[in-house]
C-alpha positions as CSV (number, residue, x, y, z in Angstrom):
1,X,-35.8,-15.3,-24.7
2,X,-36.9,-14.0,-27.5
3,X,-35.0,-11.2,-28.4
4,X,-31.1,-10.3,-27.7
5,X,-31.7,-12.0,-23.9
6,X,-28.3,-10.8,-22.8
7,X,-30.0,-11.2,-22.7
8,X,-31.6,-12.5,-24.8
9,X,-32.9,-11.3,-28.3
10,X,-36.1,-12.5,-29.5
11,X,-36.5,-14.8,-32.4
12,X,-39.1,-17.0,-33.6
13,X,-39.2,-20.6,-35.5
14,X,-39.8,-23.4,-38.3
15,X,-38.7,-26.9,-39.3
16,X,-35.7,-27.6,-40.7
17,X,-35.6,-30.3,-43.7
18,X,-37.2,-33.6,-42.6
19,X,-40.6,-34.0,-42.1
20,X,-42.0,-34.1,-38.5
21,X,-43.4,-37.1,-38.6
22,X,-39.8,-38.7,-38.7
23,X,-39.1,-37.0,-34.9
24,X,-40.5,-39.0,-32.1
25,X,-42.8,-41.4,-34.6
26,X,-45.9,-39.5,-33.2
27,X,-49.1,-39.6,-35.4
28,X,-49.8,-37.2,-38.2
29,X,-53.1,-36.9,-37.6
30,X,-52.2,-35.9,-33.6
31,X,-54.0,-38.5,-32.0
32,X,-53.4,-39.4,-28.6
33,X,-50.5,-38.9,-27.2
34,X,-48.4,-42.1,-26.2
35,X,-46.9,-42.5,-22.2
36,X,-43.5,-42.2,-23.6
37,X,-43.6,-39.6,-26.3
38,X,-42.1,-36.3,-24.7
39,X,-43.3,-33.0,-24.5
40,X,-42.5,-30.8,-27.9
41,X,-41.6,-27.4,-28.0
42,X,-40.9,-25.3,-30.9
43,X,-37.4,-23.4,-31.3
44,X,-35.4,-21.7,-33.9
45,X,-32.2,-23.2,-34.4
46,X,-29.9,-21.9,-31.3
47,X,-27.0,-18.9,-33.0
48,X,-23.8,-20.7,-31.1
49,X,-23.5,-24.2,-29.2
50,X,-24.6,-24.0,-25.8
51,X,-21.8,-22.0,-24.0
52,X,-23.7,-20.3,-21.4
53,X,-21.2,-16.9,-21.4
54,X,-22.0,-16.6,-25.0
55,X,-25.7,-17.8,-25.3
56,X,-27.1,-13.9,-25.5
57,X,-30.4,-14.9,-28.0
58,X,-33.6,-16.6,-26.9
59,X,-33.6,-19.6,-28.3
60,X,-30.2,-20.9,-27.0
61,X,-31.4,-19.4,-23.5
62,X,-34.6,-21.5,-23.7
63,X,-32.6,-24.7,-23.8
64,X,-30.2,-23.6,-21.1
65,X,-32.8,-22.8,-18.8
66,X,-33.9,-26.6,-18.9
67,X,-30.4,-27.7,-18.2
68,X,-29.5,-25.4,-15.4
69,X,-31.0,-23.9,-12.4
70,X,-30.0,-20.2,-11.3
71,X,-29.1,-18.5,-8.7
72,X,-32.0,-16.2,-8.4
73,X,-35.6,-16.6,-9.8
74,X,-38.5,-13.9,-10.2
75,X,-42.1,-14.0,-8.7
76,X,-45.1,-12.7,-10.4
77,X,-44.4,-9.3,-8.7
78,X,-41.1,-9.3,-10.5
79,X,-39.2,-9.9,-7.0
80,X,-35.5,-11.3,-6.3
81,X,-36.0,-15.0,-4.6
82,X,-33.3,-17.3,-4.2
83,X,-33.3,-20.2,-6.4
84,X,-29.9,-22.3,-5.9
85,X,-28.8,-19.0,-3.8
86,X,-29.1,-20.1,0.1
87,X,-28.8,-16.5,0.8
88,X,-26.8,-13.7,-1.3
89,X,-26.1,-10.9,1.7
90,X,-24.0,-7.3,1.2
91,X,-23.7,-4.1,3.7
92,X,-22.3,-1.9,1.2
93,X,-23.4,-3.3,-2.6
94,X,-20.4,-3.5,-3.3
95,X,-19.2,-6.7,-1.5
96,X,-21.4,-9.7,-1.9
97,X,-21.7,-13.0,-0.1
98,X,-23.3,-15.8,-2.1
99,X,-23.8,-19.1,-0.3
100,X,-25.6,-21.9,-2.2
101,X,-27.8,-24.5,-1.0
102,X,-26.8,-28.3,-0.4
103,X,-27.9,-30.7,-2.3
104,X,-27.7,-29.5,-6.1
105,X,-25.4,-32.1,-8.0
106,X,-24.1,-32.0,-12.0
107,X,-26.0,-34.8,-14.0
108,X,-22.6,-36.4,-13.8
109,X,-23.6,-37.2,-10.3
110,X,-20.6,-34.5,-8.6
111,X,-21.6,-32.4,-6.4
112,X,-22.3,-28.8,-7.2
113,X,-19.3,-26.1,-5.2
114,X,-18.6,-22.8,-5.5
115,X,-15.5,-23.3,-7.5
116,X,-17.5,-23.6,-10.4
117,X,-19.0,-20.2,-9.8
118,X,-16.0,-18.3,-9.6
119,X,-14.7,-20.8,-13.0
120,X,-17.6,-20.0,-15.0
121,X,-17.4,-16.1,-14.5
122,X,-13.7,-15.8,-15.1
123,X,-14.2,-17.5,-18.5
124,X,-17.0,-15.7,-19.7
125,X,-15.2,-12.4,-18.3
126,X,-11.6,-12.7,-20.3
127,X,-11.5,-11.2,-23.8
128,X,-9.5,-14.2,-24.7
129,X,-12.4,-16.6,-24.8
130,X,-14.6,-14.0,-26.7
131,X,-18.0,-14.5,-24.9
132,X,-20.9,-12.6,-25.8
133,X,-22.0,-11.7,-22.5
134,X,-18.6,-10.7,-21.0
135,X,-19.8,-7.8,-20.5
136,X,-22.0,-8.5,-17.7
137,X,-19.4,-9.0,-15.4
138,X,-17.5,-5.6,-16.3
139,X,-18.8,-4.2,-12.6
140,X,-16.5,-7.1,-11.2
141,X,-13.3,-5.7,-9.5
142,X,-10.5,-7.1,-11.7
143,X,-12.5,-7.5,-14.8
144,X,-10.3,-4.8,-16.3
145,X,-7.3,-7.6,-15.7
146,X,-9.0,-9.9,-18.2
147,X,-10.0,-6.7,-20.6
148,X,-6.4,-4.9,-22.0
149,X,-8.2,-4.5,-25.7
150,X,-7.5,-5.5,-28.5
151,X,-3.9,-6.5,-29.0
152,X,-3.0,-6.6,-25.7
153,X,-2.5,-9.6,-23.7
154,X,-4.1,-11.0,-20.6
155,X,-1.6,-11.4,-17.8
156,X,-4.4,-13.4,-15.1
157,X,-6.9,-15.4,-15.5
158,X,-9.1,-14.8,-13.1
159,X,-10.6,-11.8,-11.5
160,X,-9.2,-10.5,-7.9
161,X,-13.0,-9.8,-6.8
162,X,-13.6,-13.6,-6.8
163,X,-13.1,-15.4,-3.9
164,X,-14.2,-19.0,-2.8
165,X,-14.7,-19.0,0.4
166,X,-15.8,-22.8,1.3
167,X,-17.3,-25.8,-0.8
168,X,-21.0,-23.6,-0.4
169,X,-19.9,-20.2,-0.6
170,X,-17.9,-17.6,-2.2
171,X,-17.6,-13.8,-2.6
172,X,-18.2,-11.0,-5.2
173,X,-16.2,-7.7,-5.0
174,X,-17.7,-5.1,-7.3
175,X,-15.9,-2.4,-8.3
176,X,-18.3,-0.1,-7.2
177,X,-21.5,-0.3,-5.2
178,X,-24.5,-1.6,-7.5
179,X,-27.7,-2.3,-5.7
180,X,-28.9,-4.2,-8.8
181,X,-26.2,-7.4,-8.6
182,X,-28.6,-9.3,-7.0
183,X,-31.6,-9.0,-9.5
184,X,-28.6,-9.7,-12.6
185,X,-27.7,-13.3,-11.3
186,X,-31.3,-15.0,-12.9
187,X,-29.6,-14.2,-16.5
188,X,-28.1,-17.0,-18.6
189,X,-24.5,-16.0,-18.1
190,X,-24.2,-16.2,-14.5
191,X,-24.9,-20.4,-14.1
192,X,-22.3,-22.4,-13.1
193,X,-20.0,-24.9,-15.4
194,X,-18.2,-28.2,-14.2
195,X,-14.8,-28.8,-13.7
196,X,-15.3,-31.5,-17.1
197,X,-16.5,-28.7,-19.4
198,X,-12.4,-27.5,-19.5
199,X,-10.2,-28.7,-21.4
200,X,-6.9,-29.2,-20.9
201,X,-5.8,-25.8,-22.5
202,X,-8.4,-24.2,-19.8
203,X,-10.9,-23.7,-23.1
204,X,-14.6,-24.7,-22.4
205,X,-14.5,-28.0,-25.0
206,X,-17.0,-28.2,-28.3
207,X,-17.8,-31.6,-26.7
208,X,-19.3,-30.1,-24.1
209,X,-20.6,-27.0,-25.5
210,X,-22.8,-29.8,-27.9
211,X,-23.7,-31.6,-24.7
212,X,-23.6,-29.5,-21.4
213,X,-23.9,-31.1,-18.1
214,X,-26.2,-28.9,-16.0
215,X,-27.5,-29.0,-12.6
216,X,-31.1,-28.3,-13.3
217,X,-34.4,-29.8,-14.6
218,X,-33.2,-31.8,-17.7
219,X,-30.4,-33.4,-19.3
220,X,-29.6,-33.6,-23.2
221,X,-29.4,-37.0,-24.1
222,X,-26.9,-36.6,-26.7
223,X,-24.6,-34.3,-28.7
224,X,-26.3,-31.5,-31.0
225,X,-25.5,-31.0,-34.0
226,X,-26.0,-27.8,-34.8
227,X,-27.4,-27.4,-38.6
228,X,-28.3,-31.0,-39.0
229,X,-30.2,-32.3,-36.0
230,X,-33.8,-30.9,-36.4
231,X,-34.8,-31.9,-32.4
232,X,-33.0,-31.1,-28.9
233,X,-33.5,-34.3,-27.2
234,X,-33.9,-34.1,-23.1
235,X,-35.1,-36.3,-20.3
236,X,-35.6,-35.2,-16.4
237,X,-33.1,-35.7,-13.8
238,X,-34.3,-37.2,-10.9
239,X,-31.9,-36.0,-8.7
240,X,-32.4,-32.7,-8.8
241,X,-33.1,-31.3,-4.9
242,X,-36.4,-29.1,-6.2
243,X,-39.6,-29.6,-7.2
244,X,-39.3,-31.4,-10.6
245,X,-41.0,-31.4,-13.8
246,X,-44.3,-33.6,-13.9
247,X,-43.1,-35.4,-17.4
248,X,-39.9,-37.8,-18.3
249,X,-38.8,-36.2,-21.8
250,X,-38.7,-32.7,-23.3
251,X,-37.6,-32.3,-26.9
252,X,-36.8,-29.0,-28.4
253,X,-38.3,-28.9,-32.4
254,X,-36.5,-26.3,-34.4
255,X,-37.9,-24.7,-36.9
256,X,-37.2,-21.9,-39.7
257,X,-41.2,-20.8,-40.9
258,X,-43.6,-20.1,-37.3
259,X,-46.6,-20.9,-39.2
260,X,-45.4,-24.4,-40.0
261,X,-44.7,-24.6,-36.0
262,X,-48.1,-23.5,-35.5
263,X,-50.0,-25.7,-38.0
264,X,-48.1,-28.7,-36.4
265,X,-49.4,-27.5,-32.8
266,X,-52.9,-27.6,-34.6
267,X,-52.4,-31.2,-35.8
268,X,-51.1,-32.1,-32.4
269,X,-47.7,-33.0,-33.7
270,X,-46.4,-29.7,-31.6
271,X,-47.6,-29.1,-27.8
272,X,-45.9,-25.5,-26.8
273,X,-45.6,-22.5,-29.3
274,X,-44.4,-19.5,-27.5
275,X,-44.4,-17.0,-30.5
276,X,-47.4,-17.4,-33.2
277,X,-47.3,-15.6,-35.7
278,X,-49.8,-12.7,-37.0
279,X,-51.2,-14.6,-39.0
280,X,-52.6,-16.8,-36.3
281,X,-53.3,-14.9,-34.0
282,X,-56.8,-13.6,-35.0
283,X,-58.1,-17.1,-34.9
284,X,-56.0,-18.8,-32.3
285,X,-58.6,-17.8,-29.4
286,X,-61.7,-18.8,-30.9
287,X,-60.1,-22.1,-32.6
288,X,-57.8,-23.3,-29.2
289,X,-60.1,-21.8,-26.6
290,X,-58.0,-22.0,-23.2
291,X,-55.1,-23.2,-25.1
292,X,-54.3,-19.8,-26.6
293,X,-52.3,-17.6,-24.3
294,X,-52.1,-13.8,-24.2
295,X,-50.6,-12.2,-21.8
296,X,-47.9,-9.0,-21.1
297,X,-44.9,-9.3,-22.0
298,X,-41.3,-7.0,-21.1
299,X,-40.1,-7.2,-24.6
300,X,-39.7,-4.1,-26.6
301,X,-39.4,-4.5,-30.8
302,X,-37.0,-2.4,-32.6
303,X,-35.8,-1.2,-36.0
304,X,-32.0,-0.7,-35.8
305,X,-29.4,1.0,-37.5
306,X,-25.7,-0.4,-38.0
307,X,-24.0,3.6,-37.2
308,X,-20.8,2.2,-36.4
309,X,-20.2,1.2,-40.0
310,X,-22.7,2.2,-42.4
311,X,-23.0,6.0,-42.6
312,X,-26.2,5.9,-44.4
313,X,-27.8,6.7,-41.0
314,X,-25.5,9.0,-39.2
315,X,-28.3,12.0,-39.4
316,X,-30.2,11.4,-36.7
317,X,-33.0,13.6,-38.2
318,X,-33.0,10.8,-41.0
319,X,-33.6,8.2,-38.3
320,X,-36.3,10.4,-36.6
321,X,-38.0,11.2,-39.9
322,X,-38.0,7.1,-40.4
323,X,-39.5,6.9,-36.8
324,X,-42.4,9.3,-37.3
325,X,-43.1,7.4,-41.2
326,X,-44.0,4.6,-38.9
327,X,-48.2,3.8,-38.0
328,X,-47.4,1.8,-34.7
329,X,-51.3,2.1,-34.1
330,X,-52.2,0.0,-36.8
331,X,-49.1,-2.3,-37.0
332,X,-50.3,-2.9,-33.4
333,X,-54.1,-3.3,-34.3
334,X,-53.9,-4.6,-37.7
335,X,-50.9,-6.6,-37.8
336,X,-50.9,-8.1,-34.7
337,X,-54.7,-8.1,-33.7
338,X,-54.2,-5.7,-31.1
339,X,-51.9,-8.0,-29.5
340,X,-49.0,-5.1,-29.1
341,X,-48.9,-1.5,-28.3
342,X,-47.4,1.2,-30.2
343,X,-43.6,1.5,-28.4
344,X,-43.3,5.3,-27.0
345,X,-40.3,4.5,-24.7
346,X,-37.1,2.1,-24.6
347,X,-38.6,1.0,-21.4
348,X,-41.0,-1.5,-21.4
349,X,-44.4,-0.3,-19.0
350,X,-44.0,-3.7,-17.1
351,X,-41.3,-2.2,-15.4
352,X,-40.5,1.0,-13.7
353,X,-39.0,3.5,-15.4
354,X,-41.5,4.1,-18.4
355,X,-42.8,7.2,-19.4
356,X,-45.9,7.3,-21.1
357,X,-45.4,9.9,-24.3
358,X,-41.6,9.4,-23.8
359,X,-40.6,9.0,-27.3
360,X,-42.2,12.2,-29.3
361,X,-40.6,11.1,-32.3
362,X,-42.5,8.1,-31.9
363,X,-45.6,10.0,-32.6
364,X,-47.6,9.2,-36.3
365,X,-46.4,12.2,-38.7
366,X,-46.1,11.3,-42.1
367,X,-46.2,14.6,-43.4
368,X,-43.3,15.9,-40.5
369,X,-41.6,12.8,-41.3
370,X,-41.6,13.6,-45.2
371,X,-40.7,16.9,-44.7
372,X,-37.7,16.4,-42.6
373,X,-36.7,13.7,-44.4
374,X,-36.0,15.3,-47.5
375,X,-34.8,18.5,-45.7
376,X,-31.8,16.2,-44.6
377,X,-31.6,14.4,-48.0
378,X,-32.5,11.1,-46.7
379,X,-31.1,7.9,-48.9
380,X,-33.8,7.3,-51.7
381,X,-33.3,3.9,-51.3
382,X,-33.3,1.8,-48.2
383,X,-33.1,-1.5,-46.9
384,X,-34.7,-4.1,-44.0
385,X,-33.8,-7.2,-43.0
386,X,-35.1,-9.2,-40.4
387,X,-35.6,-13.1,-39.9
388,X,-38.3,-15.3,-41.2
389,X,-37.8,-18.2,-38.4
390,X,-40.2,-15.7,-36.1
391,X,-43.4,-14.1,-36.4
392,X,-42.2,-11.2,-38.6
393,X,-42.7,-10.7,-42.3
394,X,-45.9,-9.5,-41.8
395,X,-44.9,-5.7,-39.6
396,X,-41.8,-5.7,-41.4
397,X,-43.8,-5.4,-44.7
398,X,-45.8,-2.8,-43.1
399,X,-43.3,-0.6,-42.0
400,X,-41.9,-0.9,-45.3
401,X,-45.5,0.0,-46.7
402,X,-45.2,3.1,-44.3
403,X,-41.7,4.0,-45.4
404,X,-42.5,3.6,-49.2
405,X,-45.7,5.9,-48.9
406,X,-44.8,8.3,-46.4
407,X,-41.0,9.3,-47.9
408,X,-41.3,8.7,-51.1
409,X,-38.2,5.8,-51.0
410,X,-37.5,2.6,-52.5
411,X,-37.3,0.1,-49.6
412,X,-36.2,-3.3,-50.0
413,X,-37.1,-6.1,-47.5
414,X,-34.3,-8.7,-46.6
415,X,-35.7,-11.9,-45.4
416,X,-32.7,-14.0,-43.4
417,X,-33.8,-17.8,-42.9
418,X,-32.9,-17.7,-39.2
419,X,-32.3,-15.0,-36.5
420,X,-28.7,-16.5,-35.9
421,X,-28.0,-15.8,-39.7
422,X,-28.8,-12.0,-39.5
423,X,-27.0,-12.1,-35.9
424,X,-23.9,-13.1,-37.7
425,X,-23.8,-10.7,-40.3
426,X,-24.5,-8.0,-37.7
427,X,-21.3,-9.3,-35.5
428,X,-19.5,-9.3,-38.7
429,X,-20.2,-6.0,-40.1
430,X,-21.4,-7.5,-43.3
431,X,-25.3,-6.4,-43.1
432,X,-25.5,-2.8,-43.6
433,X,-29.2,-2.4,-44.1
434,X,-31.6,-1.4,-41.1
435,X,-32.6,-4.7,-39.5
436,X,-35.3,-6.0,-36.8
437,X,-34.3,-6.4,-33.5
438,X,-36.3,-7.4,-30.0
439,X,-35.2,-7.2,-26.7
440,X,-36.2,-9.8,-23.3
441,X,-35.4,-8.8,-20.4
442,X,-32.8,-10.7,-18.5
443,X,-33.8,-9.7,-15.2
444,X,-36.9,-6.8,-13.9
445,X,-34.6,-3.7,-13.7
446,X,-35.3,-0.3,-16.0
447,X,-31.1,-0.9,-16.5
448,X,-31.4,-4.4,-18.4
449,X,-32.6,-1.8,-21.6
450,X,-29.8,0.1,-21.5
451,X,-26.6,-1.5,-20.8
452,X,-26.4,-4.4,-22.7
453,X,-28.3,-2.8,-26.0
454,X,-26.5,0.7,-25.6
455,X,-23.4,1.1,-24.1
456,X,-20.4,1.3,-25.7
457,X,-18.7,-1.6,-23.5
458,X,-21.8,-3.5,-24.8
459,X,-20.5,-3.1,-28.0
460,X,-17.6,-6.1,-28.1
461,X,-19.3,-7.6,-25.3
462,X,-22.8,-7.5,-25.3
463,X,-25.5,-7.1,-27.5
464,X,-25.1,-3.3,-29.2
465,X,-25.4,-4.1,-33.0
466,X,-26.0,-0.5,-33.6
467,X,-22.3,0.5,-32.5
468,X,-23.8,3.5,-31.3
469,X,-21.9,5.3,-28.5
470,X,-22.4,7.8,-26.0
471,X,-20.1,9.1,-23.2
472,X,-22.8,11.1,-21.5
473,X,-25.3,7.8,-21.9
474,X,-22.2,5.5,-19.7
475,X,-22.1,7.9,-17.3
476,X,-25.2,8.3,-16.2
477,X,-25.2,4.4,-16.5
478,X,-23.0,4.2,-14.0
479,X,-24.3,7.4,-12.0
480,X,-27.4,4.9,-11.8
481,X,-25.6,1.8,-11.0
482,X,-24.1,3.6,-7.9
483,X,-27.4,4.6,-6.3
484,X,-28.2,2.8,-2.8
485,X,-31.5,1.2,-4.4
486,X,-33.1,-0.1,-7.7
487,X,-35.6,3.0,-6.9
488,X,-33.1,5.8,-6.6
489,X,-31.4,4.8,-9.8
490,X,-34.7,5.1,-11.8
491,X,-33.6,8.9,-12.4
492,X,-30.4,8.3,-13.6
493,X,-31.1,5.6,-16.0
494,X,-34.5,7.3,-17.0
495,X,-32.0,10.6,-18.3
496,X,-29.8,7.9,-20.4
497,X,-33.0,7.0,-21.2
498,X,-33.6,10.2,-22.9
499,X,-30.7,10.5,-24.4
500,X,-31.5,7.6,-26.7
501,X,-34.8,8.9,-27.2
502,X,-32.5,12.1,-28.8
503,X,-30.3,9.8,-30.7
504,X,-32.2,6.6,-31.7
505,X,-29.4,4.1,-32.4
506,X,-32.6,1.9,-32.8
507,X,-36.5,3.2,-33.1
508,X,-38.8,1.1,-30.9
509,X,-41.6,0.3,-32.5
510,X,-43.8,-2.0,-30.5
511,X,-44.7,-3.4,-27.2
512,X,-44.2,-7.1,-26.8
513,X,-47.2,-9.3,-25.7
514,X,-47.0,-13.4,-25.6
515,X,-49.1,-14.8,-27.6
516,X,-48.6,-18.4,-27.4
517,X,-50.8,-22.1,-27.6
518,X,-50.3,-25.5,-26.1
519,X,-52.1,-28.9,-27.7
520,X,-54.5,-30.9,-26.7
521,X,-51.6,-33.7,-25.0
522,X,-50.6,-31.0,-22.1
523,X,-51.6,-28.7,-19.9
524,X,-50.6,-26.2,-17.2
525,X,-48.2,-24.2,-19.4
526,X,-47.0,-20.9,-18.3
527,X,-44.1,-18.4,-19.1
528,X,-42.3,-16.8,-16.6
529,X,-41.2,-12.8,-16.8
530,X,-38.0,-13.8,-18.8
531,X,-40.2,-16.1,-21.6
532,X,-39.4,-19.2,-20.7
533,X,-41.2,-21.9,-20.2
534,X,-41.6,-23.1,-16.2
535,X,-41.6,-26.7,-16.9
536,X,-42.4,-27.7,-13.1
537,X,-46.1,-26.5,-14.0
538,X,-46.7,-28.2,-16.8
539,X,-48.2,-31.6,-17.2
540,X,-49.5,-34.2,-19.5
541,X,-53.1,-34.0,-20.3
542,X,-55.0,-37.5,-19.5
């Protein structure tokens, strides 16, 4: 969620121009809650409409995991079990047999087949329908078909290692073996879509993108708007097969400021806030009591560089004397009331894979930092952006603090109004300055921090803002990708690892951890290890 969540980035929130007390008619003073008012959840306003090959940021992916169910879900050990999946069985990683369970039916009342499998993935794969997460099915035999470049057109439609095999059950040829396919198909990209959300030119329609019929928890009630509507309205489908949500209505609230989301959560006018804000945070245990969450988190926080067309930061002894001009220790402590940890590696220490003391350049050294910095004749002047619909101004400021004092620079801070904006600007080209970037994992594998933030197919197709690319960093990609287990790849993607340690296209700066609240009207909230919100736990409070 938060972040690029191929994956998903992480973004925050805040209210968009009407007042809240015009949404859902609920009290201002946030009495109690009424039998029919839904369960409210803040969100920043999604980047795209809700096309699930090119939802790669959190806040879109929040709202999609509500509509549909996956194949695969993750235990609290970060384990593969099968969601929709029946069974997903290979000999060689390399061919896959998926077979899904009966039962599972589109809120238009059809039944869910495997067609729609094998439809969804050859539209997000084909460069034609320019999907953000394309890129995820690059390991796909015959996703080269749909991928001539630029220019070049696309003689088939579909990819030769799809097959449908019956109504249940279809197969995936990779190709080549990757022992990690299985652990991928929890991510956003890989759901199904209906045979209504084509059109008759074979185009996913805006119609349904604004109002997609899932097969999962909840359906939308009606069209969003995006940029006018200020709620995502919701109610449960009752003929989903699983164990369903305990309430009738879910309702999205974006917002553009988290500390107006949080005051609202406060007043009782908000009931789930997945991302406070610093600011918060020191008092939000003593003031909610069990209502304050704090818990580990996967995400990593980065400051990035855009190398592919801003030359300001093609010396990477620039971007390393910028790295060591950062205090993580007290951005963590300070800032965020010891609710991070000072990043050291690209790899989050939830997951295997991390190094402790990975990152030297991570290390505290102001006077190194200086030093070098100068040595290379750093830019006297630089600039940060980052978005002001999360929890940021705050460490942004800091690390501008740090860069002001420690290299003797002008830095100017960028505030964007909402992570889509800055996004935008980033796909574009038009942002040149360094920016703020977060990453959520889109499924427990040391990979999911690599590939779709570094490599260079990543770059058109996934979520590589920096540009940056690396020959050596793809191979050993792929070296890893090929190993017979998860385990046996850890070498190979720990030495790509390494190598963007050596060339930090981005500096991580921080270690996520949640730090989220629910209201007095529910209870039983918890976040899963991708962020979101498992709505089958929660329930209204009497």
């Amino acid at each position: 969620m938060r972040v690029t969540n191929g994956a998903r980035i992480i973004a925050g929130t805040a209210l968009l121009a009407l007042g809240l007390a015009a949404c859902g008619g609920e009290s201002s003073t946030g009495g109690a809650a009424s039998a029919d008012q839904p369960v409210r959840m803040e969100l920043g306003e999604p980047q795209k409409l809700f096309y699930p090959g090119d939802t790669t940021e959190s806040e879109g992916s929040e709202v999609l995991s509500a509509v549909f169910a996956p194949l695969v879900d993750y235990d609290e050990n970060k384990q593969v079990v099968n969601d929709v999946a029946e069974s997903i069985k290979t000999t060689d990683n390399r061919v896959w047999t998926i077979e899904i369970k009966p039962g599972y039916t589109w809120h238009d009342g059809k039944p869910l087949v495997a067609q729609n499998y094998v439809d969804a993935w050859n539209y997000a794969a084909n460069q034609d329908n320019a999907q953000g997460a394309n890129g995820f099915f690059s390991r796909v035999e015959g996703w080269a078909d749909l991928n001539p470049g630029e220019g070049r057109p696309v003689s088939t439609k579909e990819m030769k290692g799809l097959k449908v095999i019956n109504d249940t059950t279809f197969r995936v040829t990779l190709s080549k073996p990757f022992s990690q396919f299985k652990t991928m198909l929890g991510y956003t990209v890989f759901y199904p879509l209906p045979k209504v959300a084509f059109g008759p030119d074979g185009k996913i329609t805006e119609k349904y993108a604004k109002q997609p019929i899932g097969q999962g928890y909840f359906k939308l009630d009606k069209p969003y708007n995006k940029g006018t509507d200020q709620t995502i309205d919701l109610t449960r489908y009752d003929a989903f097969p699983g164990e369903k949500p305990k309430f009738d209505k879910l309702q999205f609230r974006l917002y553009s400021n988290s500390e107006t989301a949080f005051n609202d959560l406060r007043a009782g006018n908000l009931d789930v806030h997945d991302s406070l804000p610093p600011s918060a945070i020191a008092s939000a245990k003593a003031e909610l009591g069990e209502r304050y969450m704090d818990e580990a988190d996967a995400g990593v926080g980065y400051i990035g560089f855009p190398m592919q067309y801003n030359k300001t930061y093609a010396n990477v002894k620039v971007r390393e004397a910028i790295s060591m001009a950062i205090d993580r220790k007290t951005i963590a402590e300070t800032v965020f009331s010891g609710t991070r940890a000072p990043a050291d590696d690209f790899i989050n220490p939830l997951l295997d894979g991390y190094r402790p003391g990975a990152c030297a350049v991570c290390t505290y050294d102001p006077a190194k930092a200086k030093a070098q910095y100068a040595a290379n004749n750093g830019p006297k002047t630089l600039e940060l952006g980052y978005n002001t619909d999360g929890p940021h101004k705050e460490w942004i400021e800091a690390v501008a603090n740090n860069l002001r004092a420690n290299l003797g620079v002008q830095v100017t801070v960028k505030p964007f109004e909402k992570f889509a904006s800055i996004l935008d600007e980033l796909d574009k080209k038009t942002y040149g300055g360094m920016f703020r970037m977060g990453w959520a994992i889109d499924y427990p594998s040391a990979e999911n921090y690599l590939t779709p933030v570094f490599s260079t197919v990543a770059i058109k197709t996934g979520s590589n803002y920096a540009g940056w690319s690396n020959k050596e960093f793809d191979d050993l990609l792929a070296e890893g990708d090929a190993a017979e287990t998860q385990k046996e790849g850890l070498k190979s993607y720990q030495r790509a690892d390494d190598i963007l340690i050596k060339e930090l296209p981005y500096i991580p700066v921080y270690f996520y951890r949640t730090n989220a609240a629910f209201s007095q009207h529910v209870k039983g909230v918890k976040l899963n290890l991708l962020n979101q919100v498992e709505w089958t736990k929660v329930e209204k409070a009497a």
